[in-house]
C-alpha positions in Angstrom: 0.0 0.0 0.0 1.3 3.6 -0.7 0.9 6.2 2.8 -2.7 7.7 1.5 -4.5 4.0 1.1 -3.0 3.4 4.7 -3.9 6.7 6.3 -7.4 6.1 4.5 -7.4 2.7 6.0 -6.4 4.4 9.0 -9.2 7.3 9.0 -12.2 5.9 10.5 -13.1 5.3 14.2 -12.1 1.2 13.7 -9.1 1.5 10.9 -9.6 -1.7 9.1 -7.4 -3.3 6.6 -7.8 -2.1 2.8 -7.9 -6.1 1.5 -9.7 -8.1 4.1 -12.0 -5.1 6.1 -10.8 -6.8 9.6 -9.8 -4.7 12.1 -6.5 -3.4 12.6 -4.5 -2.1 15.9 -2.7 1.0 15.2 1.0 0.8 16.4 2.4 -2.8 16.1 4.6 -3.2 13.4 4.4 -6.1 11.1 8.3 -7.3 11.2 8.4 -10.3 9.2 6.3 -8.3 6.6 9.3 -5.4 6.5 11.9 -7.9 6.3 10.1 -9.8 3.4 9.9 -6.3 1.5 13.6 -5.7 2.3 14.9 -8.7 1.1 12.5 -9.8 -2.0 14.0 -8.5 -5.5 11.4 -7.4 -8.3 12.3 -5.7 -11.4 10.6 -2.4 -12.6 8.1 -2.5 -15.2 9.4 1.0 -16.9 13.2 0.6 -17.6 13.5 -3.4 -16.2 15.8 -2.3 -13.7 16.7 -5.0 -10.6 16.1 -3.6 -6.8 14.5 -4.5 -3.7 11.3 -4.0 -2.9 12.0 -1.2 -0.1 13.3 1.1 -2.7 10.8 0.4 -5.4 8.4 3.5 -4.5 11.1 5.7 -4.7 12.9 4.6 -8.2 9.4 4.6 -9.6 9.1 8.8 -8.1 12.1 9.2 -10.8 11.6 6.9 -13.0 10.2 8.4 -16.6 9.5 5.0 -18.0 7.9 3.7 -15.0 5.4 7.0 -15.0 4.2 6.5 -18.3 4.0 2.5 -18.0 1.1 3.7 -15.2 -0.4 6.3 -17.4 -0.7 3.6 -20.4 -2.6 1.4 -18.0 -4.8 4.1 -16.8 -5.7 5.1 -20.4 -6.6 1.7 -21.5 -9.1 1.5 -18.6 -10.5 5.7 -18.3 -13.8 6.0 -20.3 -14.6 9.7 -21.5 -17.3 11.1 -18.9 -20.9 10.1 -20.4 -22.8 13.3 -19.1 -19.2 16.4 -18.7 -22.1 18.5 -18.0 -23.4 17.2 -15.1 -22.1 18.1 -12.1 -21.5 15.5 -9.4 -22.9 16.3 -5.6 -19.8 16.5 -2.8 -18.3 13.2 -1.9 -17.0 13.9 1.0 -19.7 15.2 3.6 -23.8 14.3 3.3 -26.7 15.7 4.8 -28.6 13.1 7.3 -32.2 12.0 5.0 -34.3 12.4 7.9 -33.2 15.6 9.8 -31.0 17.4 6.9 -28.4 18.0 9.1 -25.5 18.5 7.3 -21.7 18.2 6.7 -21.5 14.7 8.0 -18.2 12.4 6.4 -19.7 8.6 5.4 -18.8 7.2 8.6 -20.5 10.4 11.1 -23.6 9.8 9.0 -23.6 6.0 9.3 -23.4 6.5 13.4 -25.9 9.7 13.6 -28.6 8.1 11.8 -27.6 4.5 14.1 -27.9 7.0 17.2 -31.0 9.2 16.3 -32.9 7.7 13.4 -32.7 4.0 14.1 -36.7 3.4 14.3 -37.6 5.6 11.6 -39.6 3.7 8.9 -39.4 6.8 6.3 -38.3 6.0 3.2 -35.4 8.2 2.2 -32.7 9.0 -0.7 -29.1 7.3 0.4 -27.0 10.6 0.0 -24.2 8.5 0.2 -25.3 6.4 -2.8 -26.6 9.9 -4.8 -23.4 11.3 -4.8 -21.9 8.8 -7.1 -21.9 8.7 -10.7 -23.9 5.8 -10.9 -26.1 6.3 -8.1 -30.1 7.6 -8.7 -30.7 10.9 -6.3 -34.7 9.8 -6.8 -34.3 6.2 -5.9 -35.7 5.3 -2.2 -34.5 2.8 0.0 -36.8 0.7 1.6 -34.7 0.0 4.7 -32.3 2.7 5.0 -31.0 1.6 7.9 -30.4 -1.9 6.7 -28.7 -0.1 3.5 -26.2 2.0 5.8 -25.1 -1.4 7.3 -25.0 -3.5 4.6 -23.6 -0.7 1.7 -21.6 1.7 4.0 -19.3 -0.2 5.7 -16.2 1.5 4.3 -15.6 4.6 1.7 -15.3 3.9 -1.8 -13.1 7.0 -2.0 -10.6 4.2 -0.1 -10.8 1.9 -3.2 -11.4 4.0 -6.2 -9.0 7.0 -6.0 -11.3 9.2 -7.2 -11.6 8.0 -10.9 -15.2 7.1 -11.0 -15.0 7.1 -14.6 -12.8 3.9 -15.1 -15.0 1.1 -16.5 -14.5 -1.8 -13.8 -14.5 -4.4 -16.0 -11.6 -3.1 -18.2 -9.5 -2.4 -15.3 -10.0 -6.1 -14.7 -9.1 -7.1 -17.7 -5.4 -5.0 -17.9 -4.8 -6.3 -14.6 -5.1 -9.5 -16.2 -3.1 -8.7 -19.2 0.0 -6.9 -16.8 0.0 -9.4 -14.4 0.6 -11.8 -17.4 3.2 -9.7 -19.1 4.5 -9.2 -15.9 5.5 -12.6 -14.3 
């Protein structure tokens, strides 16, 4: 993981881990892990040079071939934005359905509507679910509570990077084709 998919990881109340969503404890280091990355030997994918793991992220910082072996793979799987007029709502702070309180991050909203709005049967807009480019701002969940606990468990802004545009299946399929190519 690079620092800001950790300090995402990291963010929330209970950090969990960015692969397996268990729970992780802040503070113990993972030894045999950073001996593993100090001693295994991996070759970079820009200009094939040999190094250790530990000094990969910053040869591939300098690394002119390496930068535009990433931007080839993020080409092949960007699409071009269907609507570039519309304008997508904040993804980083919601309003609460029920009370309209607002500027609440994913995981403030998730506990505020668990604390306050439990009972309530009202059918309501997912604001979370609205603000993404796929998401319908008109489409009412039946259980919203059910739907923060089952959908909202983590931030997609942890996962995708902020290219909501790439086609998920085509990012799939160059992973496929570099990990080939790759080794």
């Amino acid at each position: 993981f690079c620092t800001p998919c950790l300090q995402e990881c990291l963010k929330p109340k209970k950090p969990v881990c960015g692969v397996c969503r268990s729970t992780l404890s802040p503070g113990s280091r993972a030894l045999d892990l950073e001996k593993q990355i100090e001693t295994t030997e991996t070759t970079c994918n820009g200009c094939n040079k040999k190094m250790f793991l530990s000094k990969m992220r910053s040869h591939a910082a300098s690394c002119s071939k390496y930068q535009n072996y990433i931007m080839e793979g993020v080409k092949a799987v960007t699409k071009e934005p269907l609507h570039s007029t519309r304008s997508f709502p904040n993804r980083f702070t919601f309003p609460c359905p029920y009370c309209s309180e607002k500027n609440f991050d994913q995981e403030g909203l998730v506990e505020h509507c668990k604390a306050l709005h439990s009972m309530d049967a009202k059918q309501v807009v997912c604001p979370i679910c609205a603000s993404m480019p796929w998401g319908d701002p008109n489409y009412r969940s039946a259980n919203f509570m059910e739907h923060l606990q089952r959908r909202h468990r983590f931030s997609y802004d942890t996962f995708v990077v902020g290219d909501y545009d790439a086609d998920e299946d085509d990012m799939m399929a160059q992973v496929l084709m570099r990990s080939l190519r790759d080794k």
